[in-house]
FILOTI-523168 format. One line per field, with one value per residue (C-alpha): y, z, x; residue number from 1. Coordinates in Angstrom, 2 decimals. Layout:
N
north <- Y ...
up <- Z ...
east <- X ...
pos <- NUM ...
//
This chain:
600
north <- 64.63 64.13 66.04 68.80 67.79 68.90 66.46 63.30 61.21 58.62 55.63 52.75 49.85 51.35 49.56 51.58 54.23 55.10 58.27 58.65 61.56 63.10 61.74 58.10 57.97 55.52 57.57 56.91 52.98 51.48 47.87 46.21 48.89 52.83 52.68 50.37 50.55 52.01 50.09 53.39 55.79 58.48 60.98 61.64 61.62 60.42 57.56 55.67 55.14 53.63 54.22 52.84 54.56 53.43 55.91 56.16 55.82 58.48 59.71 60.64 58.83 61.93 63.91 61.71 63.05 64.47 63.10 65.32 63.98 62.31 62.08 59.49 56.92 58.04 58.14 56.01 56.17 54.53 56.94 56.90 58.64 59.55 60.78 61.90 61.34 61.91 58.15 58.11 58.59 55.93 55.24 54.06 52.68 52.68 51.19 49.11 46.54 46.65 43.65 40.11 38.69 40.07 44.14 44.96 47.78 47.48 49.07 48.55 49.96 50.51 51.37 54.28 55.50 54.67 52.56 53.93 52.78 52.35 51.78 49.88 50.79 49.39 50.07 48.55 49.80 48.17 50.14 53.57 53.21 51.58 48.09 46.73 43.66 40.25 40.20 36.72 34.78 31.96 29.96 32.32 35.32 38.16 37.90 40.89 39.98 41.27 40.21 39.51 41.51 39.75 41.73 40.06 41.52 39.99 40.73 39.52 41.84 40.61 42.16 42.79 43.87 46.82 48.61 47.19 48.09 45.64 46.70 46.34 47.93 47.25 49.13 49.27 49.67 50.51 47.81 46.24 45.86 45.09 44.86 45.04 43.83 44.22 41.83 42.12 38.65 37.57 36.55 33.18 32.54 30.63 33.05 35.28 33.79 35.12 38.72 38.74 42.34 42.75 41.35 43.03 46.32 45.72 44.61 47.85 49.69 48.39 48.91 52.46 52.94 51.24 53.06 56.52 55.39 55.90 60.18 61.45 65.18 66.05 69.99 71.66 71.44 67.54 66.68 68.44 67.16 62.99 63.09 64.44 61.41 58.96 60.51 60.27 56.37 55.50 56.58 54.33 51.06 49.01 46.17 48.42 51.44 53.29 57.09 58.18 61.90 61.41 58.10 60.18 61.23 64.10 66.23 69.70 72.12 74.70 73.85 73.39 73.20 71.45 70.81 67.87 65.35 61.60 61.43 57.98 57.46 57.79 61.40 61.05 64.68 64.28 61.01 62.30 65.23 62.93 60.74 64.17 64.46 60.95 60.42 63.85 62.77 59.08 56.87 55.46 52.07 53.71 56.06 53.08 51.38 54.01 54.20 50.61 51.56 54.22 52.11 49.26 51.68 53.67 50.07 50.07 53.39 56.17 58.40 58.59 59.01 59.48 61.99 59.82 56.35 53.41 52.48 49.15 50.72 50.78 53.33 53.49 55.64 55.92 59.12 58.78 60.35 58.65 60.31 58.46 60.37 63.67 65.12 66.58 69.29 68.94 69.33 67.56 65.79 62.97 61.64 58.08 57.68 60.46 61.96 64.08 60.64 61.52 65.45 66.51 67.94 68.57 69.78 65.77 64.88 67.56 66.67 62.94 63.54 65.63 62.94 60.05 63.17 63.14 59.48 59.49 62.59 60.82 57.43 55.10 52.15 52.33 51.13 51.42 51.30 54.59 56.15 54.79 56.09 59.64 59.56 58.62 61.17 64.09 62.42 63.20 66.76 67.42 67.35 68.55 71.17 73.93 72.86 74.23 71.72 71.37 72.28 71.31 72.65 69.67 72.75 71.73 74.66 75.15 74.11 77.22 77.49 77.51 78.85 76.53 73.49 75.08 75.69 72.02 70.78 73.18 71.29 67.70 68.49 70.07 66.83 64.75 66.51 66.61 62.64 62.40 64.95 62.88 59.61 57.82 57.70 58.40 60.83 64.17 66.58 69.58 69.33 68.79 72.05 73.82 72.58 73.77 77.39 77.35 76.37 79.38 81.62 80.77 81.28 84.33 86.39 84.97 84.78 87.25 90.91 93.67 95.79 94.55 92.60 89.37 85.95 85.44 82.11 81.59 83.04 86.19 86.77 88.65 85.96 85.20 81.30 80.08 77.34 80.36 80.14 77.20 79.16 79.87 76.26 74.27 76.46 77.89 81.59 82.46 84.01 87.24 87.79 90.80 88.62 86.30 88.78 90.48 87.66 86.93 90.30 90.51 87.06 88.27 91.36 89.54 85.96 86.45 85.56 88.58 86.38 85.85 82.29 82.18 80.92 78.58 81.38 83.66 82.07 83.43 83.02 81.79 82.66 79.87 80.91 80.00 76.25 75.70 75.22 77.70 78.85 79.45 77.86 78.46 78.84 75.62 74.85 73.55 77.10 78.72 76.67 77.56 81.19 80.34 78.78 81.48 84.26 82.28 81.76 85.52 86.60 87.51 84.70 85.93 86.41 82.92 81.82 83.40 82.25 79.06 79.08 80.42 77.39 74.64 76.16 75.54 71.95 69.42 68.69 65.55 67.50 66.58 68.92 68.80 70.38 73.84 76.58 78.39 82.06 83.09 79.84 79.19 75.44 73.05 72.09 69.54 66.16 65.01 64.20 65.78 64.27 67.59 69.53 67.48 67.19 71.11 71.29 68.43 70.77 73.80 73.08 71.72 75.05 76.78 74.50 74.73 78.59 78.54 80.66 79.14 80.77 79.47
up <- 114.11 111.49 107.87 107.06 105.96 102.50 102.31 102.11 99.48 99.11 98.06 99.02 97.43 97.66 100.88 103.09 102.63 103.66 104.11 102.52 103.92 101.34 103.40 102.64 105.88 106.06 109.16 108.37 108.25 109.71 108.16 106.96 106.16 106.72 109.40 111.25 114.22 112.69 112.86 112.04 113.95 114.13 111.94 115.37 117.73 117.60 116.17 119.23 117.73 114.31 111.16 108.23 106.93 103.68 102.37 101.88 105.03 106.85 109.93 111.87 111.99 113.17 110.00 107.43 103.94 101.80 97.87 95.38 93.47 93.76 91.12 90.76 87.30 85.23 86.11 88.88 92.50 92.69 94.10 93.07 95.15 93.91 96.53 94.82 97.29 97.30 96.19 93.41 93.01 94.17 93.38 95.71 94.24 96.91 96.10 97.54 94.39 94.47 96.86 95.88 98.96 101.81 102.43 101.32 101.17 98.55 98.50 95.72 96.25 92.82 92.18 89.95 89.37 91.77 95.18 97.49 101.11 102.14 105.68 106.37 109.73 110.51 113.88 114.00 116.67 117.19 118.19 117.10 118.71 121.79 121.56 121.03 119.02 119.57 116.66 116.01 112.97 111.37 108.76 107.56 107.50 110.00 111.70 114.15 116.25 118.85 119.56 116.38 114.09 112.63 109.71 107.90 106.80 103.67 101.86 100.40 102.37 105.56 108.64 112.18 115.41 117.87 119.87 119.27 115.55 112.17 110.53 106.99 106.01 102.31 99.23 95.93 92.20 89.17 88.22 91.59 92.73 96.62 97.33 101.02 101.94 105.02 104.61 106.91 107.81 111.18 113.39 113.88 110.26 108.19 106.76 103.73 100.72 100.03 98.28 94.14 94.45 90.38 89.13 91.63 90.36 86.62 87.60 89.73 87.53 84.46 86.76 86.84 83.02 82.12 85.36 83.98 80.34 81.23 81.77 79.39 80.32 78.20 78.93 80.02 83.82 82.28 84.90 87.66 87.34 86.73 89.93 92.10 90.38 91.10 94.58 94.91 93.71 96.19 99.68 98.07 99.99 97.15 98.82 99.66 97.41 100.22 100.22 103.02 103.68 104.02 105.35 108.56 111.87 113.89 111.27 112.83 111.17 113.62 114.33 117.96 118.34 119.23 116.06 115.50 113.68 112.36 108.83 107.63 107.66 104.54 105.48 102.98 101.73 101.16 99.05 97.13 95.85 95.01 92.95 90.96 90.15 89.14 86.95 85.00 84.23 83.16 86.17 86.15 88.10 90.55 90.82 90.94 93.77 95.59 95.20 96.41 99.40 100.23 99.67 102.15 105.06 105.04 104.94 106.88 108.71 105.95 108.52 110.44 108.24 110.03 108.44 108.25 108.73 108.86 105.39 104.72 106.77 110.46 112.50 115.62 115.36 119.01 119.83 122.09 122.63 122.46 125.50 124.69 121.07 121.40 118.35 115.00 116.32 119.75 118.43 120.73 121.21 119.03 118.17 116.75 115.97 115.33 117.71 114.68 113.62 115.24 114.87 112.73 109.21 107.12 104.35 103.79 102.86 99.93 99.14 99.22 96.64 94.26 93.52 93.25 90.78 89.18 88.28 87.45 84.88 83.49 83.08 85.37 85.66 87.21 91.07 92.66 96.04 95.32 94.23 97.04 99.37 98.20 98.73 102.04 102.71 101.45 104.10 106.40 105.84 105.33 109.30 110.19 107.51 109.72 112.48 113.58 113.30 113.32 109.77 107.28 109.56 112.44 115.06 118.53 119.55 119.86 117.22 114.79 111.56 109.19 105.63 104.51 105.33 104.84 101.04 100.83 102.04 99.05 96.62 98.13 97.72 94.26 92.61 94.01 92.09 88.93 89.61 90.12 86.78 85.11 85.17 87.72 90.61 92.35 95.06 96.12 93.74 94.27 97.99 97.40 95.12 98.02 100.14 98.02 97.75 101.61 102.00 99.34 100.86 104.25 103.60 101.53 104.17 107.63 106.13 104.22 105.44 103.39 104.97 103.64 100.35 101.74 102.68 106.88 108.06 110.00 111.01 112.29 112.82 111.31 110.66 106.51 105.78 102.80 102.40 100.89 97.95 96.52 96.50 92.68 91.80 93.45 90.83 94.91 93.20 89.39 89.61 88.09 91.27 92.70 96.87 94.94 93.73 97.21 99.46 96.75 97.46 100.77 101.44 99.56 101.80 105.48 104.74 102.65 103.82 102.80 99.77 98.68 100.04 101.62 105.20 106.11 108.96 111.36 114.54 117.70 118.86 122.27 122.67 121.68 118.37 116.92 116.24 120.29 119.69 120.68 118.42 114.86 111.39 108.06 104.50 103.88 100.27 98.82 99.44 97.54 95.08 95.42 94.83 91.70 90.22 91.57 90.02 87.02 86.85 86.99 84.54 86.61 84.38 84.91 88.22 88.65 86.71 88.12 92.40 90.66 89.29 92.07 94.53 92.12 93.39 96.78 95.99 97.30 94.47 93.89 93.40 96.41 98.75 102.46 104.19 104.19 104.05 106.83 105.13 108.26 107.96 104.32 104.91 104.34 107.33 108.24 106.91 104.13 101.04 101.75 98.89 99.92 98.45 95.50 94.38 94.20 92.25 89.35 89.29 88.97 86.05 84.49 84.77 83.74 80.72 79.61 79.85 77.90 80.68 80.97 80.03 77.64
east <- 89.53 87.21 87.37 85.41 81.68 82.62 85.98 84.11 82.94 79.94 80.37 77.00 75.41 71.69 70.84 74.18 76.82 79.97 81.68 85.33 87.69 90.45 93.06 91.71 89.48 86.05 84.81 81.31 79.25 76.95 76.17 74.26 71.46 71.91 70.11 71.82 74.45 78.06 80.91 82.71 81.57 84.47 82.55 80.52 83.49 87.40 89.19 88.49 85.06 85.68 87.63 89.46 92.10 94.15 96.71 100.49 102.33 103.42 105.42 102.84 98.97 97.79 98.18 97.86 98.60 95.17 94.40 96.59 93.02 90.02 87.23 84.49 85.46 82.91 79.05 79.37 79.76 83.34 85.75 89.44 92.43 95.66 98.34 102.16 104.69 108.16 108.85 105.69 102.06 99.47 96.08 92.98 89.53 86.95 83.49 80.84 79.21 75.31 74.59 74.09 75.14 77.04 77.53 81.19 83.53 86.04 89.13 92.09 95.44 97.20 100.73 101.22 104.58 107.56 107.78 105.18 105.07 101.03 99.50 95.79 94.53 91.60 89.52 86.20 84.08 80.46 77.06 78.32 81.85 80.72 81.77 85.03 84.24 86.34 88.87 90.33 91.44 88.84 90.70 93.03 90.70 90.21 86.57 85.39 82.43 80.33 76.64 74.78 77.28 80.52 82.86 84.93 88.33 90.29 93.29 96.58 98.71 100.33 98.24 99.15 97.03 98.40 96.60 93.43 93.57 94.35 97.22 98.85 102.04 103.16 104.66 103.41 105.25 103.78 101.21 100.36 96.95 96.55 92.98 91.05 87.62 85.20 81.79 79.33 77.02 75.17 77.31 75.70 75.81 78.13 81.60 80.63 82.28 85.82 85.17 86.25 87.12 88.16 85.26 82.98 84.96 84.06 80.13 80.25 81.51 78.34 75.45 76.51 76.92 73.76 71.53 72.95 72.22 67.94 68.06 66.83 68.26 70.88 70.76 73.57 74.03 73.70 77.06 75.34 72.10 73.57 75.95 72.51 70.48 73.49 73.50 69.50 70.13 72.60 69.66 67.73 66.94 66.77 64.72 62.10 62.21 62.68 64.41 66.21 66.86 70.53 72.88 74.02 73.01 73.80 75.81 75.18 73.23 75.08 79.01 78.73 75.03 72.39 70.43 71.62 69.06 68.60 68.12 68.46 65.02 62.04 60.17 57.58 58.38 61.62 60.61 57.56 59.86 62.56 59.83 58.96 62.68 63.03 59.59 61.10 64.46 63.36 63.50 60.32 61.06 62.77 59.54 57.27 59.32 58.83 54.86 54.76 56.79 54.24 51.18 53.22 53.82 50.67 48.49 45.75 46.09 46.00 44.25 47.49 49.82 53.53 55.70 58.27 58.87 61.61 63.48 61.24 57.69 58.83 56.86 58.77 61.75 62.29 64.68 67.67 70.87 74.28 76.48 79.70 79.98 81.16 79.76 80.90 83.26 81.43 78.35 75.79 74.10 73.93 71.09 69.73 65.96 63.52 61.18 59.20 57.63 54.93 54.30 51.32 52.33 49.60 51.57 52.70 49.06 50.15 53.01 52.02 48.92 51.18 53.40 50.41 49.01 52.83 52.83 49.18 49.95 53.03 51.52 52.72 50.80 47.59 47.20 43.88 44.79 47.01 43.80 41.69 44.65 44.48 40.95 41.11 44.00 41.35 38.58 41.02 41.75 38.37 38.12 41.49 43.10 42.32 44.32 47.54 50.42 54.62 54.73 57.24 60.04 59.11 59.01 59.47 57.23 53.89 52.05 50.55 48.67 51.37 50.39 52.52 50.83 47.55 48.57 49.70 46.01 44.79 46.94 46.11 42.58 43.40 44.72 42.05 39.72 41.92 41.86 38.16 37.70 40.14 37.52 40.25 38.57 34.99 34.65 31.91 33.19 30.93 31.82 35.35 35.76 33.84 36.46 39.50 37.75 37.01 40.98 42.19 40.12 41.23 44.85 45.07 42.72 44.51 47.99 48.83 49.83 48.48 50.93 54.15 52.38 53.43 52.41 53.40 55.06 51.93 48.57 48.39 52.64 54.97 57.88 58.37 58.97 61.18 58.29 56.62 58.03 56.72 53.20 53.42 55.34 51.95 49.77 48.06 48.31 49.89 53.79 52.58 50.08 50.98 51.07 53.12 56.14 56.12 56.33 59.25 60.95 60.27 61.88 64.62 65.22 64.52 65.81 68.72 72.43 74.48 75.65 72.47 71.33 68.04 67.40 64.34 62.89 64.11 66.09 66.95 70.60 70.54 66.96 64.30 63.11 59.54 61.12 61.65 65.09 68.04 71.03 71.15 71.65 73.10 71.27 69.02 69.88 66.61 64.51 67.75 66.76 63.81 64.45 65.99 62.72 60.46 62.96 62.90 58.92 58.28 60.65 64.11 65.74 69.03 68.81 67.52 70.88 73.41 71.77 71.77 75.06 76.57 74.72 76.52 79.55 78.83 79.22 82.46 84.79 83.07 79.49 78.02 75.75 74.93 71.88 72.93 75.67 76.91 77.89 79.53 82.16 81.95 81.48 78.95 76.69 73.93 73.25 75.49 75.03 71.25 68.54 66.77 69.60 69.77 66.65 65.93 69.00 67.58 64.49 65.77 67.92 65.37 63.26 66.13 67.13 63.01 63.14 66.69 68.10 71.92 74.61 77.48
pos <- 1 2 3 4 5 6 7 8 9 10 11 12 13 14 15 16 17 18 19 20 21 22 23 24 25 26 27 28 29 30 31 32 33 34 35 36 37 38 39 40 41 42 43 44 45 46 47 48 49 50 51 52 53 54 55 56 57 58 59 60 61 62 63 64 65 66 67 68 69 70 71 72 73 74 75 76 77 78 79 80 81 82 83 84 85 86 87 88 89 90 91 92 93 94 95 96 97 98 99 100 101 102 103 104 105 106 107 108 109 110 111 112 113 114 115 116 117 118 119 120 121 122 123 124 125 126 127 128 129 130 131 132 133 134 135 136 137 138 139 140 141 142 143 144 145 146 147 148 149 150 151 152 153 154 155 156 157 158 159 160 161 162 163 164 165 166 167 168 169 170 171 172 173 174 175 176 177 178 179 180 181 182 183 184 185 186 187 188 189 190 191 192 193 194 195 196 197 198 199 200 201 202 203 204 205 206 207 208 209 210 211 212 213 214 215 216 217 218 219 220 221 222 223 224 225 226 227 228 229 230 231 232 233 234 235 236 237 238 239 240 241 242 243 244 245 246 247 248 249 250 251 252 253 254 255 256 257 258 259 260 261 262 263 264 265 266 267 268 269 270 271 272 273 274 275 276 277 278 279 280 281 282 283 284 285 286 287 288 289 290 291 292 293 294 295 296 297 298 299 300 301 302 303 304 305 306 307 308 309 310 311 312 313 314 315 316 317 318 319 320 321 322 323 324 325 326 327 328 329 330 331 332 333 334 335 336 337 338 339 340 341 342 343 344 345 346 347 348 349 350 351 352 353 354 355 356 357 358 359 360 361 362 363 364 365 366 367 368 369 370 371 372 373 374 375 376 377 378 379 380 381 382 383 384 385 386 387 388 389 390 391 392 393 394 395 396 397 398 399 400 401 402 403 404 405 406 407 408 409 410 411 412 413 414 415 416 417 418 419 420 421 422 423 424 425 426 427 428 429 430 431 432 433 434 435 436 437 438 439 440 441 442 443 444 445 446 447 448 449 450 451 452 453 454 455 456 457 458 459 460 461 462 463 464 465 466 467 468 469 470 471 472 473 474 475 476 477 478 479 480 481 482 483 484 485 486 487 488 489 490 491 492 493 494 495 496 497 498 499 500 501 502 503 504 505 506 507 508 509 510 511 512 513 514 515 516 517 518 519 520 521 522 523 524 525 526 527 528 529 530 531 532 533 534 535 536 537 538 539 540 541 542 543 544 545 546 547 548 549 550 551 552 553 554 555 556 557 558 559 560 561 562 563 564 565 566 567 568 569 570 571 572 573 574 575 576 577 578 579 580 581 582 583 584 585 586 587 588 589 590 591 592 593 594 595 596 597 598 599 600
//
């Protein structure tokens, strides 16, 4: 049975990921790109479907023994394990060396104090557990294969197959190093060469140093806010400077539900926020990678802009459901692909334009076809902001006017101008100001309630929205507006968890809520976040503190966040480890360390 979401690690090579487990369990890859197939697929359903487990031996398979410790070395994303057994303490170094080459998953068993019997068990399982590849050996190495997929296996330690699994049993004493390697390569290709798993450990090991040497925050949630940009690093595809969401599929954001989602894909939200984040904390290649991407995928079609698309541009994420994988705790179905590729999200054409505005504002260099994009995105909304849509949410209701996305139009249409004002670019101005009036005016007389001094999820209901929140941080209305503190306050009293995290929108149980889907889910992290900063920005700095304070603690021991937090189990849910978490969390602190409201 796979770990709880909050016992694994990451550990990728910015083009996949893999998902560690405390008890020395890869139940998590798919190779060679996240959004492949997984080879380990156990994560999603038993250990008939994948895994990798390296750990001291132990009497029974079934309950192998957790980490005493883990920790990642430094600023990096290499894990290490340490188990104390009766007969010493051992020491595991899992990592996965920015690619030159071949995928590979590198794992170093080192010998601590005493004798300390170890086990490899190895189960490679091909298109997300399905296939069972052929496993032979090729001049003295292990090769799996099955279709166009071949892994190789390598190590020094004697191996031995049972029951359809690679074996290696072995001790260790103080000193040793034992070292185990899985390459991917095309199966019609020539062997990867043989893996050089110390010096990929020390090269490893640099890029982190020197990548982590560029922030330039040095406030004090400084460890916090370096293991989310590390984390925010590793979903990036590096060949394409594409962000995904998250490297799995299908974590549940209920336990035993049905909303169960594919996030290793680029949703252009998700990615323009994580650009903000980056461009303010010094990563300015990384920011202009991902412009480039966005420039690439949106070619020729600007006026249909997908909310999401593949990891190097693809636009068909085709949805289907995988009936042979049980699910994370039963949760299913599980899902590969993404049928919201296609919904209509106006607030993306904001969210989109805000970051072109962020690099403009903090000088990247110049790219006219970004500005000739973002004037084709306002052509666009000229003729279609006042139609109802999925929202940010991806409902899989009827569509509504969500103030939400109306408020993102505003600010698309808001930075165009600033562009146009700022010399940068050519466009009807007088019209265009008549638009972003037209678009204000539109949203604070059909969704807001007078009543209750609060902004409504959409036109004309009653439901509040966590997206409301961000009203004062896109500059739509100033924090000290009185619609701005209410919808504030009356978010806090209708969507707070009784410990104080904030839920996206109402849900219905068993009934279909407003998102078409039935059952519930737990506190989506980012609009706690969000809470924080809108506490902060109208003057409830402590208040802001201690919500934020208390979210870092929601973290894994290794400072990693999933989706959200279910306050009735007191365990991470969703996606994991969720850029949309992590990138609310950079922010904040920043806001915080600006407005010197941190304690200590």
């Amino acid at each position: 049975m796979a770990g709880r979401i909050e016992d694994y690690a990451l550990i990728g090579d910015m083009q996949t990921a893999a998902l560690v487990c405390r008890d020395g369990t890869v139940d998590w890859l798919c190779l060679p790109r996240f959004d492949s197939h997984a080879i380990f697929a156990g994560l999603l359903g038993t250990e008939e479907h994948g895994f990798w487990r390296l750990g001291p031996a132990h009497a029974s398979d079934a309950e192998p023994p957790t980490a005493a410790r883990r920790s990642y070395r430094g600023d990096s994303l290499i894990l290490e394990s340490e188990w104390d057994t009766p007969r010493g303490t051992v020491r595991v170094i899992d990592f996965m060396p920015p690619r030159d080459g071949a995928p590979q998953l590198i794992r170093i068993v080192e010998g601590v104090s005493g004798r300390v019997p170890m086990r490899s068990a190895l189960r490679m399982r091909f298109s997300y557990g399905r296939v069972v590849p052929w496993v032979h050996r090729h001049e003295g190495r292990t090769v799996a294969v099955a279709g166009p997929d071949s892994v190789w296996f390598d190590t020094s330690a004697e191996t031995y197959g049972k029951s359809l699994t690679t074996y290696s049993d072995f001790t260790v004493a103080p000193g040793d190093r034992i070292a185990f390697t899985i390459s991917w390569e095309p199966s019609h290709r020539q062997p990867p060469p043989l893996p050089e798993p110390e010096q990929s450990l020390e090269a490893t090991e640099d890029f982190w140093r020197e990548w982590v040497e560029h922030c330039t925050y040095h406030g004090p949630y400084r460890e916090a806010v370096v293991r989310s940009l590390i984390t925010l690093k590793a979903l990036t595809y590096a060949p394409t400077g594409g962000i995904v969401a998250a490297p799995t599929t299908s974590l549940p954001e209920e336990i035993g539900g049905v909303r169960n989602w594919d996030y290793r894909y680029t949703w252009l939200r998700d990615a323009a926020i994580t650009l903000s984040s980056l461009l303010r904390t010094g990563y300015r290649e990384e920011a202009r990678a991902w412009r480039e991407w966005l420039l690439r995928a949106v070619a020729g079609d600007p006026e249909n802009l997908q909310i999401m698309y593949g990891i190097a541009g693809e636009r068909e994420l085709g949805e289907a459901e995988l009936d042979w994988l049980p699910g994370y705790e039963n949760s299913a179905p599980v899902r590969v692909g993404n049928g919201a590729a296609h919904q209509l999200q106006l607030d993306v054409y904001g969210e989109v334009t805000e970051a072109l505005h962020l690099a403009h504002m903090t000088g990247l260099a110049r790219n006219d076809y970004a500005a000739l994009l973002q004037l084709k995105l306002i052509r666009y909304l000229e003729d279609h902001w006042d139609e109802p849509d999925e929202g940010i949410w991806e409902v899989r209701g009827p569509r509504r006017h969500f103030v939400h996305s109306k408020v993102m139009a505003w600010v698309a249409v808001d930075r165009t101008i600033k562009l146009i004002e700022s010399g940068d670019a050519d466009g009807p101005l007088d019209r265009w100001r008549e638009l972003r009036d037209d678009i204000h005016r539109d949203v604070c007389e059909k969704g807001y309630d007078k009543e209750r001094n609060t902004f409504t999820q959409s036109y004309g209901s009653k439901e509040l929205d966590a997206s409301l929140l961000l009203i004062p941080q896109m500059g739509f209305l100033p924090p000290d507006d009185k619609r701005v503190i209410g919808t504030i306050e009356a978010i806090q009293r209708e969507l707070s968890t009784p410990d104080g995290f904030i839920l996206r929108y109402p849900t219905s149980g068993a009934e279909e809520g407003v998102d078409g889907l039935p059952g519930d889910e737990g506190a989506f992290l980012a609009c706690s976040f969000w809470m924080a900063d809108d506490l902060a920005m109208i003057g409830r700095v402590d208040e802001a503190r201690k919500l934020f304070e208390k979210l870092l603690s929601l973290r894994n021991d290794l400072g990693l966040l999933a989706e959200e937090w279910d306050p009735r189990l007191q365990r991470q849910v969703g996606n994991f480890p969720q850029a949309f978490s992590h990138v609310p969390l950079i922010d904040t602190a920043l806001r915080l360390t600006a407005s010197g409201a941190y304690g200590g």
